[in-house]
C-alpha positions in Angstrom: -27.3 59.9 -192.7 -25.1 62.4 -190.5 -26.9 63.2 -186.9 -27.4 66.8 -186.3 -25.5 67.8 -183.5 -26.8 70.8 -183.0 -30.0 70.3 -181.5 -30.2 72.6 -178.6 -31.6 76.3 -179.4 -31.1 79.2 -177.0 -33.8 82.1 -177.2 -32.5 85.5 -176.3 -33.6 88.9 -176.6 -32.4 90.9 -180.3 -30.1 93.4 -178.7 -28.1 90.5 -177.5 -28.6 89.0 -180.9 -26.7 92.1 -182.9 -24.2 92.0 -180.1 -23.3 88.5 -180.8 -23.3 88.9 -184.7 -21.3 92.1 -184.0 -18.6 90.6 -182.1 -19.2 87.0 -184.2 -17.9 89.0 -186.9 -15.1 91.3 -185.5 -13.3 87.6 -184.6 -14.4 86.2 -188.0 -16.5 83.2 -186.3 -20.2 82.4 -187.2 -22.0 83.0 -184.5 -22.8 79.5 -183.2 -18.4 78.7 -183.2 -18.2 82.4 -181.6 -21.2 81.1 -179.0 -19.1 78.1 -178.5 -15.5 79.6 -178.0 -17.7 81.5 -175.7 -18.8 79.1 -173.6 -15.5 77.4 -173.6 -13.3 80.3 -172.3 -15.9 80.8 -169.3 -15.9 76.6 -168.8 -12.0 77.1 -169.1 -11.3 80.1 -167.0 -13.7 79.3 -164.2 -15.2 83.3 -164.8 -18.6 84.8 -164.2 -19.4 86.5 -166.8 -21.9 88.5 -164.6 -19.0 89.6 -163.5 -17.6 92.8 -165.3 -15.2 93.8 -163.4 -13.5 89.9 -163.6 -12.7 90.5 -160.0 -11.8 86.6 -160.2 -9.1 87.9 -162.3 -8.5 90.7 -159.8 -8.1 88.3 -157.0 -5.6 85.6 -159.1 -3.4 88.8 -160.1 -3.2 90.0 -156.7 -2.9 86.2 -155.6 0.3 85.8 -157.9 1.9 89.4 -157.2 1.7 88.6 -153.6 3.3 85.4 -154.1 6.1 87.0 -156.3 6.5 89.7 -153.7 6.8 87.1 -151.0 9.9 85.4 -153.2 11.6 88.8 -153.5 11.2 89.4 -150.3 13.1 86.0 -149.5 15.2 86.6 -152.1 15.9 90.0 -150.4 16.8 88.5 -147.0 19.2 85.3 -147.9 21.0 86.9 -150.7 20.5 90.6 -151.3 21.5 91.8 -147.6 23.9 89.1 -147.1 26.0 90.4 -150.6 24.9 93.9 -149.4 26.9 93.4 -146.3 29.7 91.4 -147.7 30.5 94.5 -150.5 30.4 96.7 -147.6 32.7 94.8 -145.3 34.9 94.2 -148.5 35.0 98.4 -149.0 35.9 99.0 -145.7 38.5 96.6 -146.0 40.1 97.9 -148.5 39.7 101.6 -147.2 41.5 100.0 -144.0 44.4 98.7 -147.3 44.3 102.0 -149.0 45.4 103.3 -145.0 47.8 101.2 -144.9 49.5 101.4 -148.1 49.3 105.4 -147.4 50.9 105.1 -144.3 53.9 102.9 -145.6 54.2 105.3 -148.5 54.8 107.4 -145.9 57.1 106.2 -143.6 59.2 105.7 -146.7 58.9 108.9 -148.3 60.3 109.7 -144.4 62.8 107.2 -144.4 64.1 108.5 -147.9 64.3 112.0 -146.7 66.5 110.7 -143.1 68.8 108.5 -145.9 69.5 111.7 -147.7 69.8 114.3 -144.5 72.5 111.0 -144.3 74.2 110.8 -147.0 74.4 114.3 -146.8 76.3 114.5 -143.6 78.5 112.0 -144.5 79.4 113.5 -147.5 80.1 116.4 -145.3 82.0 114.4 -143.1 84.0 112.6 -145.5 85.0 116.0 -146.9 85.9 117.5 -144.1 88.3 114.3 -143.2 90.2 114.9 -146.3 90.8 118.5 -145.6 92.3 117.3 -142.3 94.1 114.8 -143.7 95.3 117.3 -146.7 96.0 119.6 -144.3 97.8 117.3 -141.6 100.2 115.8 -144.8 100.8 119.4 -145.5 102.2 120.1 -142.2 104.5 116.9 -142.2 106.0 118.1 -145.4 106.1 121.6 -144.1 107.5 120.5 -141.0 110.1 118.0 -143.2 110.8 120.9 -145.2 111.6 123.3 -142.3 113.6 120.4 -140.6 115.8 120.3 -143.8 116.4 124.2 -143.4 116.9 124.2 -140.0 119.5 121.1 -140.4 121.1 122.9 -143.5 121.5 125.8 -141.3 123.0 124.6 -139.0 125.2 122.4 -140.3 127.0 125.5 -142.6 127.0 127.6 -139.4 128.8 124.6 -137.5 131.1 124.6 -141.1 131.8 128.4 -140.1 134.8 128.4 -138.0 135.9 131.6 -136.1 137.4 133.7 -138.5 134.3 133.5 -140.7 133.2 136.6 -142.2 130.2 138.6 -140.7 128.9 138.6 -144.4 129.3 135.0 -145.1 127.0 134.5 -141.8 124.2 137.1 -142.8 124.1 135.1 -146.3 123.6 132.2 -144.6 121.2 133.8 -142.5 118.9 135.5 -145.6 119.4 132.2 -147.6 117.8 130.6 -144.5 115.0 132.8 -144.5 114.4 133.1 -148.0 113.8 129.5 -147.9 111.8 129.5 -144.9 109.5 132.5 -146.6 109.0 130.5 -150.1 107.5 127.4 -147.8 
């Protein structure tokens, strides 16, 4: 024969009674497992269940968020600020880059405009020397060329003896200055 276990009885007022059945049946328990599961949770979870507004429950919420604020908090000071002022020193230095690379795109935009005022002028200069070297070649042929004239000149006049006609001289003379003007 099985022993009963249940041997303990509980006497409580009716109203309590449907409240128990009610909720006995909203979980799908009898009432005596519900009673039980009942008893359990409170053994379990250390609540008074005088207690309706579970400040217990209150206090271990507040307990935990206070400890997870705490972490944050360190969490905040040895990693957060640290990285916070790390990315900022890392912006600013490469604001102080961005400067820099400005400024040397400067100079050189600067030093490409004083290479071309340069070239420029030498070109210039290089063009002018050829003129004065075009015009200084000129004036040794010119000057070779009137050197022949003169010589040719002269030497037909020399040629001229005494009894040379005044005509033959004036030829000699316009031949001399033709040639002379066609230069």
């Amino acid at each position: 024969m099985t022993k009963d276990i249940n041997i303990k009885t509980i006497r409580f007022p009716e109203a309590s009674d449907q409240k128990l059945q009610k909720l006995a049946l909203k979980t799908g328990l009898t009432k005596l497992a519900f009673f039980i599961a009942m008893v359990d949770y409170f053994y379990k979870s250390k609540k008074d269940p005088r207690d309706l507004n579970d400040e217990l429950l209150k206090k271990e919420l507040v307990k935990r968020t206070d400890t997870i604020i705490a972490f944050i908090k360190v969490m905040e000071e040895e990693l957060l600020r640290p990285l916070k002022k790390d990315g900022e020193k890392i912006i600013r230095s490469q604001g102080d880059i961005i400067k820099q690379f400005n400024t040397i795109a400067t100079q050189n935009n600067q030093q490409t405009d004083t290479l071309n005022k340069q070239a420029t002028g030498t070109e210039r200069i290089v063009t002018y020397l050829q003129k004065q070297d075009t015009t200084h070649l000129q004036k040794i042929h010119l000057k070779a060329r009137f050197s022949e004239i003169l010589e040719h000149y002269i030497k037909n006049r020399e040629n001229m003896g005494l009894g040379t006609r005044q005509i033959d001289k004036d030829n000699l003379a316009k031949e001399a200055r033709q040639q002379l003007s066609n230069l």
